[in-house]
C-alpha positions, 0 to 999 in steps of 0.5 A: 637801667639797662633800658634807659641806657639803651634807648641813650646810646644804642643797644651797642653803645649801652654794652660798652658803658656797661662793659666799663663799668663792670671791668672797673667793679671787677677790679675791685673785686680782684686787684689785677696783678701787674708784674709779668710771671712764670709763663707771663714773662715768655708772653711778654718776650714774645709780644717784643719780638713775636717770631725771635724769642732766642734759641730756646723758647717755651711756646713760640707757637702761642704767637696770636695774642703776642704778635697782636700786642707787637702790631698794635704797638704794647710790646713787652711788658706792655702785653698785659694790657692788651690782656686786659682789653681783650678781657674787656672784649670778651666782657662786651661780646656777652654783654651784647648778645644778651642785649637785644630786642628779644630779651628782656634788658635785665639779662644783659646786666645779669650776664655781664654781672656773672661774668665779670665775677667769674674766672673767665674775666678774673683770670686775666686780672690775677694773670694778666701776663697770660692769654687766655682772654683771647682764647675765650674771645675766639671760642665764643665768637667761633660758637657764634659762627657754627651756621657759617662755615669759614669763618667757624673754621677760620677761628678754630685756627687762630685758636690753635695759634693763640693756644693749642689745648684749643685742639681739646674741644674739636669733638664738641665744636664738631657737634655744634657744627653738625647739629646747625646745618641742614645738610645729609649727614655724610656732607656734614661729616665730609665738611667737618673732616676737611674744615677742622683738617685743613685748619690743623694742617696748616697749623702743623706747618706753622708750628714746623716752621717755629721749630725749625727755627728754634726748640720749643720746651713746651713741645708735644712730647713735653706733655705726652712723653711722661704718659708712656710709663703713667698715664696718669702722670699728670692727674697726679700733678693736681691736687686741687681738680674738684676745687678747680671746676667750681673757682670758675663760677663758684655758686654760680654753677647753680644755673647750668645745673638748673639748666641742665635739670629742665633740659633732661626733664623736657627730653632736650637730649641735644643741649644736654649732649652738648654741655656734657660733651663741652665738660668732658673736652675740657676736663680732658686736659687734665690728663696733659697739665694740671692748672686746673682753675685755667683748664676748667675755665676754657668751658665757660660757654656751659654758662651762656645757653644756660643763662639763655634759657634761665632768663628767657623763660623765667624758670624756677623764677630766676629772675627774682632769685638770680640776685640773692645767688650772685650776692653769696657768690660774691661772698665766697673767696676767689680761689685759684688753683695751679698744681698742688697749690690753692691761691686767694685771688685778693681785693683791691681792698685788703691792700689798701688797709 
């Protein structure tokens, strides 16, 4: 299919018509909510007006997503199919780095069928007010990038602009980084100190200039001030973590665990260093806030290596088996997880009967 689809249209023509395709059965699969909510509603005031959202706003420094909706012209409420496209984006972005001479065609209908049916992609349908979509996108695009230096760090930046718990994988996009280049380690570890440092100074400018424009609820001291009497103060808010990790790929966490077994056994020690650093990045922000099912999702990039090395080289027959694990996933329900409460992300079915 796959194949034939390329040798029609391109191999970047193909990612797209697969891209729509997949975005319409995940649609299917998870009915995307189209009225704006909680922090959706702030986005939407933003994408209006992205630099006056009124004396007090929750986090007018998350400006990317909202100022890019304003400029493209889906202002306001519009903003969440600006969401949706970037979810599409981010869907043809997996989709094409797997469809390429050097793999076999099968993977990218393979990636594009894991991702679709994951939170990565789901999350926006269930919240399509929020912005994490492009925050995924730049992560992504930002590992693809860890051999070229400005534009690693350019999009460690607009990563903080779009969302700030970005800051929360520094240590393990500083490992990439380091691990890619050929230089001394002391020019790597010079580069890597003026990259990321000039990329957070002059986001603390920016953010300055917002707050010295009108106060922001969501602040740093909204989120570390509660830590001083209990570190532990926002674990508490979750009930849900364990449940929150596997809603974002479900029994499809069987492939980086698999991943993750050959790496150990064949001494790779550098791949294992890196998933488990990009674990622990993300799990750290439980200690800041507490919806888990979107804090976990932000380590999505565990499945990509994994899926590389799965497909590539045909371990434990994956492959063949690949179909029967993405056919019980899909029977599993997609929770969500935000606090203390556990929501089923519903079908377009259920609604329809």
């Amino acid at each position: 299919m796959v194949g034939t689809l390329n040798e029609r249209f391109g191999r970047t023509g193909a990612s797209l018509a697969l891209t729509l395709v997949f975005m319409l059965l995940g649609m299917i699969y998870v009915r995307p909510v189209w009225d704006l909510n909680i922090q959706g509603i702030t986005y939407g005031a933003m994408a209006a007006h992205p630099f006056d959202t009124g004396p007090k706003a929750a986090f007018p420094h998350r400006v990317l997503t909202p100022l890019l909706s304003y400029l493209i012209g889906l202002r306001g409420d519009n903003i969440m199919i600006t969401n949706l496209l970037v979810a599409a984006f981010f869907l043809f972005f997996v989709i094409r780095y797997f469809n390429t001479p050097d793999r076999e065609p099968i993977g990218a209908l393979i990636a594009g069928t894991v991702f679709t049916f994951s939170m990565p992609t789901l999350g926006t349908f269930f919240n399509s007010g929020y912005c994490d979509s492009s925050l995924y996108v730049i992560i992504l695009l930002m590992w693809l990038s860890r051999r070229r230096r400005f534009w690693f760090y350019l999009l460690f930046l607009l990563g903080l602009l779009n969302r700030e718990s970005m800051a929360f994988l520094l240590p393990w996009f500083a490992y990439e980084r380091y691990r890619s280049t050929d230089r001394s380690a002391r020019h790597r570890v010079i580069e890597l100190a003026i990259g990321f440092g000039v990329a957070m100074g002059v986001y603390g400018l920016f953010y300055l200039w917002m707050a010295s424009r009108q106060e922001i609820i969501l602040s740093p001291s909204y989120y570390l001030g509660p830590l001083t009497g209990n570190w532990r103060h926002w674990l508490g808010q979750s009930d849900h973590p364990w449940l929150g990790l596997f809603t974002v790929f479900k029994l499809l966490w069987a492939i980086p665990i698999l991943a993750l077994v050959y790496w150990w056994r064949t001494r790779r020690r550098s791949e294992v260093i890196s998933i488990a650093l990009l674990f622990v990045c993300t799990w750290l922000q439980l200690l800041v806030a507490y919806d888990s099912s979107r804090l976990f999702t932000q380590g999505f990039l565990v499945m990509i290596p994994a899926l590389d090395l799965m497909l590539g080289n045909n371990l434990f027959q994956f492959r063949r088996r690949i179909g029967w694990l993405l056919a019980m996933s899909l029977f599993v329900p997609q929770w969500y997880t935000a606090a203390n409460a556990v929501v089923v992300m519903k079908p377009w079915l259920e609604y329809l009967f």
